[in-house]
Every structure is written in C-alpha cells, then in structure tokens.
DSSP file (Angstrom, degrees, kcal/mol; ACC not computed):
  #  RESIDUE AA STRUCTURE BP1 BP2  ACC     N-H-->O    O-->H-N    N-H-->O    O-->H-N    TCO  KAPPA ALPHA  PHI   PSI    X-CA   Y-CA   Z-CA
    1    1 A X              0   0    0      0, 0.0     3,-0.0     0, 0.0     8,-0.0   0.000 360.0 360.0 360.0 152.7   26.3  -10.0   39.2
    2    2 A X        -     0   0    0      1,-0.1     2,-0.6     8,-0.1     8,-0.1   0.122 360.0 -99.8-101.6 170.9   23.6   -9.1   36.3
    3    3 A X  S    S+     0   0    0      7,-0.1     2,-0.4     3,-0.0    -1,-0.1  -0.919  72.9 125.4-105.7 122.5   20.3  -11.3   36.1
    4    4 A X        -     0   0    0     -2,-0.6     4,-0.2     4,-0.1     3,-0.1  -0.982  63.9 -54.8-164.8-178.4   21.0  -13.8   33.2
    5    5 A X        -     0   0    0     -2,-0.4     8,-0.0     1,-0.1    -2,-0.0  -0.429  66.3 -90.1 -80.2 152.5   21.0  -17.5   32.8
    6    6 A X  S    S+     0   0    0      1,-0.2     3,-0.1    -3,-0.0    -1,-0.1   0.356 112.0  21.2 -54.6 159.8   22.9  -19.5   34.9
    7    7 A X  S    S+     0   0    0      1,-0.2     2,-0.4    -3,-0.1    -1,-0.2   0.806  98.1 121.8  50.0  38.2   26.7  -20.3   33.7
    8    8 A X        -     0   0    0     -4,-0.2     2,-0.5     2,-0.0    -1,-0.2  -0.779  66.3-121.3-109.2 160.6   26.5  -17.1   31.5
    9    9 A X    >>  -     0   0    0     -2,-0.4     3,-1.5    -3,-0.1     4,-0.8  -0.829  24.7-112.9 -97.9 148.9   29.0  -14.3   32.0
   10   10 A X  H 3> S+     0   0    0     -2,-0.5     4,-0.8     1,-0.2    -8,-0.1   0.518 118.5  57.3 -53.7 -16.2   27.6  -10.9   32.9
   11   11 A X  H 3> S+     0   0    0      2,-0.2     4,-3.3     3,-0.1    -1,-0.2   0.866 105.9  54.7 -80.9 -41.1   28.7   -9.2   29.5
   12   12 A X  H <> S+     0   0    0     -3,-1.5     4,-1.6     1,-0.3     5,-0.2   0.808 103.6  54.0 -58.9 -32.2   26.4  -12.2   27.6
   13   13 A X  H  X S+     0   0    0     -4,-0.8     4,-1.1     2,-0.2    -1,-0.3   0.963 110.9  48.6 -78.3 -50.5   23.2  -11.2   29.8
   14   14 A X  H  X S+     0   0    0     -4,-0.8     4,-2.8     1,-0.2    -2,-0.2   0.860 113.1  44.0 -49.3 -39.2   23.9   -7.4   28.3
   15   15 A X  H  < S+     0   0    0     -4,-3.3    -1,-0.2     1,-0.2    -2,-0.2   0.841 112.2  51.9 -90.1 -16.7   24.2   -8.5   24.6
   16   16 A X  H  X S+     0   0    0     -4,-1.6     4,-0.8     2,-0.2     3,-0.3   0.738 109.3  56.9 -73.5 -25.1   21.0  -10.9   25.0
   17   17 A X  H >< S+     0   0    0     -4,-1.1     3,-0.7    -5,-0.2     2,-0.2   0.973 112.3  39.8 -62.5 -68.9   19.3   -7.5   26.5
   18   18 A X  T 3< S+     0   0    0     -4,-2.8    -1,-0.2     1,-0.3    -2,-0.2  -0.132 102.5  61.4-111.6  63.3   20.0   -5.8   23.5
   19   19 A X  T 34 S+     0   0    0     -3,-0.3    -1,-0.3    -2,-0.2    -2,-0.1   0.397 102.1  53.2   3.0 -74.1   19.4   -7.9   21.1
   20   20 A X  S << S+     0   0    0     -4,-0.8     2,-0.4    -3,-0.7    -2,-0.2   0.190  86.6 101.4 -77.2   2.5   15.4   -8.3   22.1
   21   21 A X  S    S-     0   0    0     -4,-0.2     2,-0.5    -5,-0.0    -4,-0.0  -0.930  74.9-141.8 -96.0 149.6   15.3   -4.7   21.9
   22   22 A X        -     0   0    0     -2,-0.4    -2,-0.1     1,-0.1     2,-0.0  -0.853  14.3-151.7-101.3 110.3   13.6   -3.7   18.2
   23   23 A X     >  -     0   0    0     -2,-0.5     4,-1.3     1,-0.1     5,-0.1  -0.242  22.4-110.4 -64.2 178.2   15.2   -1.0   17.0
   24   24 A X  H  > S+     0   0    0      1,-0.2     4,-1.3     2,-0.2    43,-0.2   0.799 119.3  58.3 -86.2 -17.0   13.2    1.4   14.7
   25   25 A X  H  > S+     0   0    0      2,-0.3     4,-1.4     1,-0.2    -1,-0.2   0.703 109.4  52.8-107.4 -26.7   15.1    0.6   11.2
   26   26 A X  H  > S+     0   0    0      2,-0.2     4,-0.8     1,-0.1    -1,-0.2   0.790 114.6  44.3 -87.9 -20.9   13.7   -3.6   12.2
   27   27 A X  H  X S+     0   0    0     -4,-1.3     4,-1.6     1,-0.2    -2,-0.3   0.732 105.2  53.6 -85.1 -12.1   10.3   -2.3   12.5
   28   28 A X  H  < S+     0   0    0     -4,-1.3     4,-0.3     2,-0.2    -1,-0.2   0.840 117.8  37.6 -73.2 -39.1   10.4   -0.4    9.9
   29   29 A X  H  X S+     0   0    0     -4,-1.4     4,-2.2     1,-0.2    -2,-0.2   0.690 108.8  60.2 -84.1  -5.5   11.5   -3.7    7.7
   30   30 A X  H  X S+     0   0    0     -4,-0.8     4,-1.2     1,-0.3    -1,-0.2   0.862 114.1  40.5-100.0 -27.2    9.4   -6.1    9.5
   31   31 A X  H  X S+     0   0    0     -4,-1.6     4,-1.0     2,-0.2    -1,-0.3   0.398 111.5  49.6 -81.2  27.7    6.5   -3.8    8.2
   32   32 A X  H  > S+     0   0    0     -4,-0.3     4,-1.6     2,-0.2    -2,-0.2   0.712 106.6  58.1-104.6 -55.4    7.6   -3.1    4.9
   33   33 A X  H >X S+     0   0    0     -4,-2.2     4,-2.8     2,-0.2     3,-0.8   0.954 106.6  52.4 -61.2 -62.0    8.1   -7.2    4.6
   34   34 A X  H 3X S+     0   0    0     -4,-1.2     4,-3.4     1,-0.3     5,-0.2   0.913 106.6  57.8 -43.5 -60.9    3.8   -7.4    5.6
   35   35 A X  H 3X S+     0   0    0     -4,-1.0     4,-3.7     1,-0.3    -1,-0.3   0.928 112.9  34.3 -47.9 -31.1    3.1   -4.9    2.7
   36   36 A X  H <X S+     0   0    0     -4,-1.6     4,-2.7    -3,-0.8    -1,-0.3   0.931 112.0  54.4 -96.5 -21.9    4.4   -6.7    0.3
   37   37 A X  H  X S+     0   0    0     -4,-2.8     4,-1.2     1,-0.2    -1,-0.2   0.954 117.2  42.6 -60.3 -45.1    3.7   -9.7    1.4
   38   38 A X  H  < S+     0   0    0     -4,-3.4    -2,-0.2    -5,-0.4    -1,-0.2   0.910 115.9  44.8 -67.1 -29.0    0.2   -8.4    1.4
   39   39 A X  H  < S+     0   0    0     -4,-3.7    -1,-0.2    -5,-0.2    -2,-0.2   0.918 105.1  67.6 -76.0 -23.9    0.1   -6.3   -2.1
   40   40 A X  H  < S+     0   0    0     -4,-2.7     2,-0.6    -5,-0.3    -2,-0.2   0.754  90.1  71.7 -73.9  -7.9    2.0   -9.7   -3.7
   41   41 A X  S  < S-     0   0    0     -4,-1.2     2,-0.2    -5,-0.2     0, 0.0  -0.943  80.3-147.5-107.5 122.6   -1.4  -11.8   -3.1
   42   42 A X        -     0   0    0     -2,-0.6     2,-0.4     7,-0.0     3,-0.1  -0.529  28.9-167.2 -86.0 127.8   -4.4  -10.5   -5.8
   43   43 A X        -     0   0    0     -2,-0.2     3,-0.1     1,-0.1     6,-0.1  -0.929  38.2-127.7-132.5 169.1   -7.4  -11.0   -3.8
   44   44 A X  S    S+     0   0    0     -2,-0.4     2,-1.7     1,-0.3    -1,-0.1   0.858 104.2  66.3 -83.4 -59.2  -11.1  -11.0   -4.5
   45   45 A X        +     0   0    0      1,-0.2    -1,-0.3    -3,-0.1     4,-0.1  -0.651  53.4 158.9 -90.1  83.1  -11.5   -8.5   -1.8
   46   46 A X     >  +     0   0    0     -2,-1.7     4,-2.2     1,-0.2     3,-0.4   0.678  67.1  70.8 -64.5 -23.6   -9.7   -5.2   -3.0
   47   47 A X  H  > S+     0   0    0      1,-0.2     4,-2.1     2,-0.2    -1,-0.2   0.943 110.3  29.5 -60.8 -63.9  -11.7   -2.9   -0.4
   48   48 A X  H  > S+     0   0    0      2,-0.2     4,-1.3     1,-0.2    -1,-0.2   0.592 118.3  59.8-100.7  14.1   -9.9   -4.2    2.7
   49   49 A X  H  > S+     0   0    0     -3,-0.4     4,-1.5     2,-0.2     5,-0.3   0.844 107.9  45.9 -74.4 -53.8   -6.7   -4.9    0.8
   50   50 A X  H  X S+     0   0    0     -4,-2.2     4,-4.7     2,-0.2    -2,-0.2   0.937 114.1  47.7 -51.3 -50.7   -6.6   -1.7    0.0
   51   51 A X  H  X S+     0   0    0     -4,-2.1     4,-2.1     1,-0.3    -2,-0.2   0.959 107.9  52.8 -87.1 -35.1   -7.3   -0.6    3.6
   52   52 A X  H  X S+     0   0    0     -4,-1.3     4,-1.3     2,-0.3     5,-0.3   0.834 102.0  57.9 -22.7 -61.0   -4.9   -2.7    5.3
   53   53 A X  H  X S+     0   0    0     -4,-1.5     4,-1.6     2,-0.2    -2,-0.2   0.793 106.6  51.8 -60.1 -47.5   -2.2   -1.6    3.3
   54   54 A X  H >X S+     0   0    0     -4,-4.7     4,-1.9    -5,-0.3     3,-0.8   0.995 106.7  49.7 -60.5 -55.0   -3.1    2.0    4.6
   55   55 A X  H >X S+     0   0    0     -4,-2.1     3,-0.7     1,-0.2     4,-0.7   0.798 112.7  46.5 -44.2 -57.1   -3.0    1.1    8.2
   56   56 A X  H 3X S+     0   0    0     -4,-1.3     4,-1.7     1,-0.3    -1,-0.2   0.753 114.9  61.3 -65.6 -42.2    0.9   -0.8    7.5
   57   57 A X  H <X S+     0   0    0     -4,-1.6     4,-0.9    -3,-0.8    -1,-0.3   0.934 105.2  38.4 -41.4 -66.9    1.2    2.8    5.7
   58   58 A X  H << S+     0   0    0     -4,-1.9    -2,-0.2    -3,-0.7    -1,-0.2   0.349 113.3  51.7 -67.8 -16.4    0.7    4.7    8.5
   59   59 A X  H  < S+     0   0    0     -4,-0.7     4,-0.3    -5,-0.2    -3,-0.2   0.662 111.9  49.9 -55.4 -52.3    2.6    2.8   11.1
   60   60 A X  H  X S+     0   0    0     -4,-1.7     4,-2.1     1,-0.2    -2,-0.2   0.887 108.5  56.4 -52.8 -53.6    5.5    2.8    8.8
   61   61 A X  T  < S+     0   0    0     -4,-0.9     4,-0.3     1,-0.3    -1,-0.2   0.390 110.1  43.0 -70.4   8.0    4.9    6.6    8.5
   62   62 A X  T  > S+     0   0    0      2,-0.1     4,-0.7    -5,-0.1    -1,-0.3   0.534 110.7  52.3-110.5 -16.2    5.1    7.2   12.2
   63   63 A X  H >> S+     0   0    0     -4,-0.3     3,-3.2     1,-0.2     4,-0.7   0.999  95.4  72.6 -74.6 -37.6    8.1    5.0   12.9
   64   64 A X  H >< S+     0   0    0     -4,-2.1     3,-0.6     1,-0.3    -1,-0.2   0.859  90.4  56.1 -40.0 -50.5   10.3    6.7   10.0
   65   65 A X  H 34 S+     0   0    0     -4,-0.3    -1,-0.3     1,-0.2    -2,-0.1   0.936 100.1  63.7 -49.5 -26.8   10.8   10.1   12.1
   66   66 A X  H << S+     0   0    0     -3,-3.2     2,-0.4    -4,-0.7    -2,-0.2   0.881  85.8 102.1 -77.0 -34.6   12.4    7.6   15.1
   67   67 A X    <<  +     0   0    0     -4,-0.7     2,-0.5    -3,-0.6    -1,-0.1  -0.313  45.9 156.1 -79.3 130.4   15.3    6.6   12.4
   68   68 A X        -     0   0    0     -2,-0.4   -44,-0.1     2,-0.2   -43,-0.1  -0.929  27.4-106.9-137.1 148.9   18.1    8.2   13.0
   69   69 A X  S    S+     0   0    0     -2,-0.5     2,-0.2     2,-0.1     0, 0.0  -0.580  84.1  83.1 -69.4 147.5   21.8    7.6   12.2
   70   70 A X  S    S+     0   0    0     -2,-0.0     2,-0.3     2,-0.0    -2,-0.2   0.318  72.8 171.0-103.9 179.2   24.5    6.8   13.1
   71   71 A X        -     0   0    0     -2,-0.2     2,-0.3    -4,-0.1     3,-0.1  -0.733  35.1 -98.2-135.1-163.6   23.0    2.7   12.5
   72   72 A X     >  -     0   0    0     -2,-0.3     4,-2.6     1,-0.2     3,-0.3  -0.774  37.7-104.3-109.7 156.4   25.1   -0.8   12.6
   73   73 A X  T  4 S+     0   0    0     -2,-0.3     5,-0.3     1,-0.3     4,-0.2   0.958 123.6  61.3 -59.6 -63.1   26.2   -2.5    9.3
   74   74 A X  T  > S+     0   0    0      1,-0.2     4,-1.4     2,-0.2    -1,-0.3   0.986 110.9  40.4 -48.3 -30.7   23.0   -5.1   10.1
   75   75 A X  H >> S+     0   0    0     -3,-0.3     3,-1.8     2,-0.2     4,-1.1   0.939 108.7  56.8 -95.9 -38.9   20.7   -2.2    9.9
   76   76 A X  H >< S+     0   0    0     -4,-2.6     3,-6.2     1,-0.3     5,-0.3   0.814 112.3  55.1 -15.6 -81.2   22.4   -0.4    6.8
   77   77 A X  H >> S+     0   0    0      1,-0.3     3,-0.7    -4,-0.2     4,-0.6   0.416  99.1  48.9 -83.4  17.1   21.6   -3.5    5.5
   78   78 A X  H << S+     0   0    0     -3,-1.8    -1,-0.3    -4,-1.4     4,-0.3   0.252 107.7  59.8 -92.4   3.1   18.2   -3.9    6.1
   79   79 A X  T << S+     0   0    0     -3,-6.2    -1,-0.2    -4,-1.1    -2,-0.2   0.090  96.1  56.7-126.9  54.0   17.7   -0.6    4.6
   80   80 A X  T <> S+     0   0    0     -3,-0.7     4,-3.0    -5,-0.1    -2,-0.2   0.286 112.2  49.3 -58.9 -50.8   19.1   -1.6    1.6
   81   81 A X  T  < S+     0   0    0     -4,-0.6    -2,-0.2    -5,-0.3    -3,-0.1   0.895 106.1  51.1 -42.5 -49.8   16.3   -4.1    2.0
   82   82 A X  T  > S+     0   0    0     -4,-0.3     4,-2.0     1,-0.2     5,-0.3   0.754 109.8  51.3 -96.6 -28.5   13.7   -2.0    2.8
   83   83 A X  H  > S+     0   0    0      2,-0.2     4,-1.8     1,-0.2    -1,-0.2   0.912 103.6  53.3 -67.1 -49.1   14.5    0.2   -0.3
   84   84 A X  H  < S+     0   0    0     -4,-3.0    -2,-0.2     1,-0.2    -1,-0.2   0.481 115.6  49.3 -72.6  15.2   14.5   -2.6   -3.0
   85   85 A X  H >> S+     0   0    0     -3,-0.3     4,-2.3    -5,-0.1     3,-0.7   0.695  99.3  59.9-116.4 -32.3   11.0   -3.2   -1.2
   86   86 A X  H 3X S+     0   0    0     -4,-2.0     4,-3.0     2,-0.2    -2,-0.1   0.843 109.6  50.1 -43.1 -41.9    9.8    0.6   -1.4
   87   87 A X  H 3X S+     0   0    0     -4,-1.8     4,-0.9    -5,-0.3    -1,-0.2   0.893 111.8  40.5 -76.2 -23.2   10.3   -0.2   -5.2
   88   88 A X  H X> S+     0   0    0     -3,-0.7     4,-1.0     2,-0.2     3,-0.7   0.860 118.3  51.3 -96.8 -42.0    8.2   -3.6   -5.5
   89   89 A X  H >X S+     0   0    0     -4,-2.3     4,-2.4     1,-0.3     3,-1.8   0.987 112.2  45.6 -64.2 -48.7    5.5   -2.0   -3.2
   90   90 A X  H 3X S+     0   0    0     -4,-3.0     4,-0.5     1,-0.3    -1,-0.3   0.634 112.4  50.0 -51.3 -25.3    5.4    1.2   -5.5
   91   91 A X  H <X S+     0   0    0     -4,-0.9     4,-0.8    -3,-0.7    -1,-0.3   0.496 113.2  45.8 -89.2 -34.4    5.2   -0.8   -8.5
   92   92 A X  H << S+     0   0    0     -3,-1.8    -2,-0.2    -4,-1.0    -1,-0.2   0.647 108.0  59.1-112.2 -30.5    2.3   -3.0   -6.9
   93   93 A X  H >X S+     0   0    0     -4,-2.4     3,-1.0     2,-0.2     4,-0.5   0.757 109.1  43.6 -24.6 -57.0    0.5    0.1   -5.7
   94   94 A X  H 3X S+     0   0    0     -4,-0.5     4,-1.3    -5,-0.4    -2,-0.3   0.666 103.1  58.0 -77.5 -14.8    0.3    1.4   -8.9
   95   95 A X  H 3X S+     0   0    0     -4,-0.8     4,-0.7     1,-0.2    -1,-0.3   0.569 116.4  48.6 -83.5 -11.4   -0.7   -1.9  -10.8
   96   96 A X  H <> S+     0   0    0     -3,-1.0     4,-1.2     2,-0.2    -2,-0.2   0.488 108.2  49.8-122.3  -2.7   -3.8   -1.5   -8.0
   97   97 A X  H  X S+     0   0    0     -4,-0.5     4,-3.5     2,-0.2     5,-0.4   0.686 103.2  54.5 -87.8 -64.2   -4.5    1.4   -8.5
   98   98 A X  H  < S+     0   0    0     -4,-1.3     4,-0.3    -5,-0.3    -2,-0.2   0.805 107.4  58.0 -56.8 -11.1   -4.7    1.2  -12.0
   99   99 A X  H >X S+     0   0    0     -4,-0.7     3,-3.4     2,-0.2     4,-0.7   0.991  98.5  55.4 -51.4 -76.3   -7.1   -1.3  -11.4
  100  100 A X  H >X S+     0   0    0     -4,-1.2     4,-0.9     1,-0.3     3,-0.9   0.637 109.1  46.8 -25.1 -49.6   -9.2    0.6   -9.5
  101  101 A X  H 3< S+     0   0    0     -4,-3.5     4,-0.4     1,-0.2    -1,-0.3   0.655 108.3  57.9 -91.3 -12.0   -9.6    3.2  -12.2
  102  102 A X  H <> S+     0   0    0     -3,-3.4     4,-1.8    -5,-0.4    -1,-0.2   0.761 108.3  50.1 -60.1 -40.7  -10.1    0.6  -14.6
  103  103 A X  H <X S+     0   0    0     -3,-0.9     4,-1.3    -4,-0.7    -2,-0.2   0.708 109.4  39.3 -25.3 -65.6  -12.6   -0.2  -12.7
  104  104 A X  H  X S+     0   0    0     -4,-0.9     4,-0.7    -5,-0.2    -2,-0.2   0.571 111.7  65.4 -95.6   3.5  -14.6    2.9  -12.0
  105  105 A X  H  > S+     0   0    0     -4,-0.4     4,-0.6    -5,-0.2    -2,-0.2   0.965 109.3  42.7 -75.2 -55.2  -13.7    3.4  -16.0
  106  106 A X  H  X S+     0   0    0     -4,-1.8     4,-2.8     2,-0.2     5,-0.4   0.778 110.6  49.4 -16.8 -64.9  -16.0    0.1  -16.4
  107  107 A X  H  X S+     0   0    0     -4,-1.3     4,-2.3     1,-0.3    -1,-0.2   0.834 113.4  47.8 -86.5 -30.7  -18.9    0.9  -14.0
  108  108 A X  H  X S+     0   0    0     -4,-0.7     4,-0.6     1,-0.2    -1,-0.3   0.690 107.1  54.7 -90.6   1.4  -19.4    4.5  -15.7
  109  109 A X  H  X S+     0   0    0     -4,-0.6     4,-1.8    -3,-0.3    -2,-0.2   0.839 114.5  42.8 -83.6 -45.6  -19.3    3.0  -19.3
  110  110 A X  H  X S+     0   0    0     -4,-2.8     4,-2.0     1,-0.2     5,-0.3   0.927 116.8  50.1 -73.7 -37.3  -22.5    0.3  -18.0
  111  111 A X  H  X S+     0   0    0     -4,-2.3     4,-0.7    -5,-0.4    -1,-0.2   0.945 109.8  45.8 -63.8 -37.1  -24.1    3.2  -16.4
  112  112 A X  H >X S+     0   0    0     -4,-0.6     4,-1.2     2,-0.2     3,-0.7   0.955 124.4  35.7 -52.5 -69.6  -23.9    5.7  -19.5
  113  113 A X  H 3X S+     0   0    0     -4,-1.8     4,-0.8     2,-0.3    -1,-0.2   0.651 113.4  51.8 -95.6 -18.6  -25.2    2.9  -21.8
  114  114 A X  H 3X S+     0   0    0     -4,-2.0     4,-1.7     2,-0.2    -1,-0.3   0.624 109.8  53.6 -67.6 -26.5  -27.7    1.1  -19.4
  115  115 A X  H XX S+     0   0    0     -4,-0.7     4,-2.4    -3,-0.7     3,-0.6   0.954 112.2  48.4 -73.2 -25.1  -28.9    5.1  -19.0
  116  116 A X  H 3< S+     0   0    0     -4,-1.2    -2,-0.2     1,-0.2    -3,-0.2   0.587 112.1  49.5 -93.4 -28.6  -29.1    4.6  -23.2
  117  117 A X  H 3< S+     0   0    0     -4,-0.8     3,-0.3    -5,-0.2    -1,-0.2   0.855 115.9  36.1 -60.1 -44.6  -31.0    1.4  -22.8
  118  118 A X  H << S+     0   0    0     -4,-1.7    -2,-0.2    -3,-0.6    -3,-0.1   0.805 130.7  32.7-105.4 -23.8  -33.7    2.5  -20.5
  119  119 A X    ><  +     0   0    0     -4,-2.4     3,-0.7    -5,-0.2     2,-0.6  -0.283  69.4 166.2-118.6  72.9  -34.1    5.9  -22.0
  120  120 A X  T 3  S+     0   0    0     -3,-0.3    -1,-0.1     1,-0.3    -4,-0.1   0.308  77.3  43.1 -67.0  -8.3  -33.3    5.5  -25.8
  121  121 A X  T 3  S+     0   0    0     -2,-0.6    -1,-0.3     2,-0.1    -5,-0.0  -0.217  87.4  91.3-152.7  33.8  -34.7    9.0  -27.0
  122  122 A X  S <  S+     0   0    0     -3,-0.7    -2,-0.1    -7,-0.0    -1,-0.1   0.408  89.9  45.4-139.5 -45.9  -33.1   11.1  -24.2
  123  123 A X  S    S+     0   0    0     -4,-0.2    -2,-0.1    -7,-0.1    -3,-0.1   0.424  77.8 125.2 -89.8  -9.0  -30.1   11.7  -26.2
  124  124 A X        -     0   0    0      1,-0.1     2,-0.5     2,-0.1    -3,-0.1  -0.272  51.5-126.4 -65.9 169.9  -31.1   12.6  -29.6
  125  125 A X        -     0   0    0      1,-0.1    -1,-0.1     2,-0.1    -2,-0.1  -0.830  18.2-170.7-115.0 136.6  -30.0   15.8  -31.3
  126  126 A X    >   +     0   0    0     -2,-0.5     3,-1.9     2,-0.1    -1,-0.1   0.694  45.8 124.8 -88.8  -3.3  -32.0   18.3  -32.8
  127  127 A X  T 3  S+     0   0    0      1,-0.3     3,-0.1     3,-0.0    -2,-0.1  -0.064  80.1  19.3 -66.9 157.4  -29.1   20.3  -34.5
  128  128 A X  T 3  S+     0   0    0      1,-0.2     2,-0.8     0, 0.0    -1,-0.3   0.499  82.7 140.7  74.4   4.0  -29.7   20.7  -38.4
  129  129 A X    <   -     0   0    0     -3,-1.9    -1,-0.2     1,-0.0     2,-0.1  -0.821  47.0-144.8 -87.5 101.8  -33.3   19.9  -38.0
  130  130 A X        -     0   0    0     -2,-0.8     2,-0.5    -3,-0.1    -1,-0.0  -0.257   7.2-146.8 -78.6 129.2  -34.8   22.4  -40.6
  131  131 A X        -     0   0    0     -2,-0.1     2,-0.9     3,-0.0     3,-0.2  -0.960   2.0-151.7-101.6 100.8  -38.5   24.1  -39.8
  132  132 A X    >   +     0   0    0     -2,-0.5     3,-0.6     1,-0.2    -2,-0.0  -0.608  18.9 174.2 -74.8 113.9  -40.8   24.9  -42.5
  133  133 A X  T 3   +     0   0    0     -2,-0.9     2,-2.4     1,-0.2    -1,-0.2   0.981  63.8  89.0 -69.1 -42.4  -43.1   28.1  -41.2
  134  134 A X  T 3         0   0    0      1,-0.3    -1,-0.2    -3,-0.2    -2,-0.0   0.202 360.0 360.0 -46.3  10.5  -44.6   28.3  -44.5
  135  135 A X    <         0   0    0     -2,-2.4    -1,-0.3    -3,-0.6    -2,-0.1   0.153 360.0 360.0-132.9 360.0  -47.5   25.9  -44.0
C-alpha cells in the first residue's frame, strides 16, 4: 500500500502527491500576481522598485520556456489570468517609466538653468554684432 494518511485509499495519497507539485503555468501566475502586486504600490523608493520588478522579470523569463501544452482547464485558466495581468503590468511599466523620463526631463532642465545662474554670460550671442574698423 502507498505512504499516505491513515484511513485514505491509495489512489487519494497519488492525487495529494500531485497536487503539491507546482506546475510551471502556477509559477508563472504566482509571479505575475507579485509584480503587480508590487508595480500597484507607488513608492518613495523607485530605484529598488524598479529593480525588484527586474529580478520577478527574469524568473518569469526563465520559467516561460518550461510551458508547454497540452495543460488542464485550471491552468488554461490561470493563463487567462496571467494575460489580463501582462496587460495591467504593461500599463504600469509604462506609467513608470514615463516617470522616470519625466524625471531625468526635470533634473536636466535645473542643470541647464542652474549652469545659466552661476555662469550668466557664458551663453550670449555675438551674431549681428556689427565692427566699426574705421576708427
């Protein structure tokens, strides 16, 4: 008889086996679910939001070669899931991104004009400035 808990029938110990095994298409949603949970909170600290969200990236991107059909109705639908979450992540990737560049749009507009502060006469133009030899 199979090792499972007492008063079980031997088929019950097989589906409780595989069960606890993760297929690739539930890791794939159970990190999909952490990105977004992680882009949907705006944080102070974009630097390691940002880098967190690569690591969960790349994790993702190695488990995706491991799915492979044919799959069970329960994972179809969890990548159904995992597609209407490809779309809120993409969408939320690009709102942070377009921070960012809002951002570095920012920091090179104070640098420009802080250089226009500290050297005021650095920028003038000579064009059209007329030379009399005659004297």
């Amino acid at each position: 008889m199979e090792a499972g808990y007492p008063g079980e029938p031997p088929h019950a110990a097989n589906w409780c086996r595989r069960t606890r095994i993760m297929s690739p298409v539930r890791d794939c949603y159970k990190m999909t679910k952490r990105l977004l949970d992680l882009l949907e909170v705006v944080e102070q600290d974009r630097d390691s939001q940002i880098e967190e969200a690569q690591q969960l990236l790349d994790q993702r991107g190695k488990l995706l070669p491991e799915l492979k059909p044919p799959f069970t109705a329960e994972e179809q639908k969890l990548g159904r899931e995992i597609n209407l979450m490809n779309q809120e992540i993409e969408a939320r990737l690009h709102q942070l991104s377009n921070a960012v560049k809002e951002d570095l749009k920012e920091v090179s507009v104070k640098k420009h004009s802080l250089n226009k502060y500290t050297n005021p006469y650095e920028a003038l133009q000579t064009d059209g400035v007329f030379y009399d030899k005659r004297n």
